[in-house]
N, C-alpha and C positions, 0 to 999 in steps of 0.2 A: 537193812538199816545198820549202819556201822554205831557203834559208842562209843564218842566219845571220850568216855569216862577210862572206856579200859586202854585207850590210846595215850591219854594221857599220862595216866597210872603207867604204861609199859616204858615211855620214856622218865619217868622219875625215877621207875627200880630201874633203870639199866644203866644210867647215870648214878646211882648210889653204886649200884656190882662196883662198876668204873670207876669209881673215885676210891674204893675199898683196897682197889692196887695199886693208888700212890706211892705208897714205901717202896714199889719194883721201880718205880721209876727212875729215881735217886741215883741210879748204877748207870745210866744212859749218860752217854757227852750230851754236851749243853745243849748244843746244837740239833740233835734231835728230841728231846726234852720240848724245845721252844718249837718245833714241827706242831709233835702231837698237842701241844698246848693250842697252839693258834688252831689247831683241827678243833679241837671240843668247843671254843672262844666261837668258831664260826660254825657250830651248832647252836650253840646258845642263842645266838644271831637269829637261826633262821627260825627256832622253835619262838621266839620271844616277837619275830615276824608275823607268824602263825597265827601267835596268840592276840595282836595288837589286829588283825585282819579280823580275826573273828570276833573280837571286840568290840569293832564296827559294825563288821556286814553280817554277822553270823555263818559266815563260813570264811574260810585262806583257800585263797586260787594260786599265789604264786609262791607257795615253798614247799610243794609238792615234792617238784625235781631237785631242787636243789637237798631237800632231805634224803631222797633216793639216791643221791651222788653220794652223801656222806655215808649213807651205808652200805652201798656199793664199796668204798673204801675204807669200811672198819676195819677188816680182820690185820689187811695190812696196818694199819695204824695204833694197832696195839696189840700186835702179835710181838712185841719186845716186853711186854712185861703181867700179859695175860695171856694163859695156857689157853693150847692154839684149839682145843676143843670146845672150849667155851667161848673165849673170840669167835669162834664161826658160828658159833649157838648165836650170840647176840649181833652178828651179820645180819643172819638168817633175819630174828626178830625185829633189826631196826628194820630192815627193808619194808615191811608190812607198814610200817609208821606212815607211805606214800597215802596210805587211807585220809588222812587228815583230811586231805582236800575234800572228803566225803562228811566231813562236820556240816552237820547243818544244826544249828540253835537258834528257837525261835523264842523257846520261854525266857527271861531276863534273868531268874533264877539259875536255872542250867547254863546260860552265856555267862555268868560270872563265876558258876563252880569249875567250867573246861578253862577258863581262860587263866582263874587263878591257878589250877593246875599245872597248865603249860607253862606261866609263868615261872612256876616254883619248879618247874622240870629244867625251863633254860638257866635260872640260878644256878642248882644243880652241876648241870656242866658248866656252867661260869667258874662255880668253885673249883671244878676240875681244873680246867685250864688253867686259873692264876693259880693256882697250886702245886701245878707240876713245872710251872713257869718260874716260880719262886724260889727253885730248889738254887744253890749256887754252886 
């Protein structure tokens, strides 16, 4: 039985770590600035997918993969302004995140605590992204 709860919990703190190195950011050309920005932007996307899937049907079938893509491509994507020990720590941990697709909520209580969770987890990197986006 997977939970939920600590799934979504893991993407809130890993999105807080990551928002916590904003100020490294600020030292990157623009141009990669607005990369890693639209990367977190299309997390948020798929986590707030997730969340709207499991909303409905109580469980997300289709952003399984696509979350496994993005953390496949973490270490690179913030190896410029998080130490590369700890980017591969939180590689490692997104990759597990592929569990979602194992949410299964049937109580209407628990569908609305994972849902608001993941919600506030894609905020989370929302904020990330228009924040490292906004730097000039």
């Amino acid at each position: 039985m997977v939970d939920p709860f600590a799934i979504s919990g893991f993407i809130l703190s890993l999105a807080s770590k990551i928002l916590s190195y904003q100020d490294r950011t600020y030292a990157l050309r623009k141009d990669r600035r607005i990369q890693i920005a639209d990367y977190f932007l299309n997390i948020s996307d798929a986590i707030m997918g997730a969340a709207n899937e499991i909303e409905k049907t109580g469980r997300s079938y289709s952003y399984c993969q696509e979350l496994d893509f993005y953390a496949r491509n973490l270490l690179n994507t913030i190896i410029d302004f998080v130490p590369v020990a700890e980017a591969s720590n939180y590689q490692n941990n997104l990759q597990n995140v592929y569990r979602i697709e194992m949410i299964n909520v049937s109580s209407p209580v628990e569908k609305e605590r994972v849902v608001r969770e993941l919600k506030g987890a894609s905020g989370t990197f929302r904020a990330v992204g228009y924040t490292i986006k906004a730097r000039p």
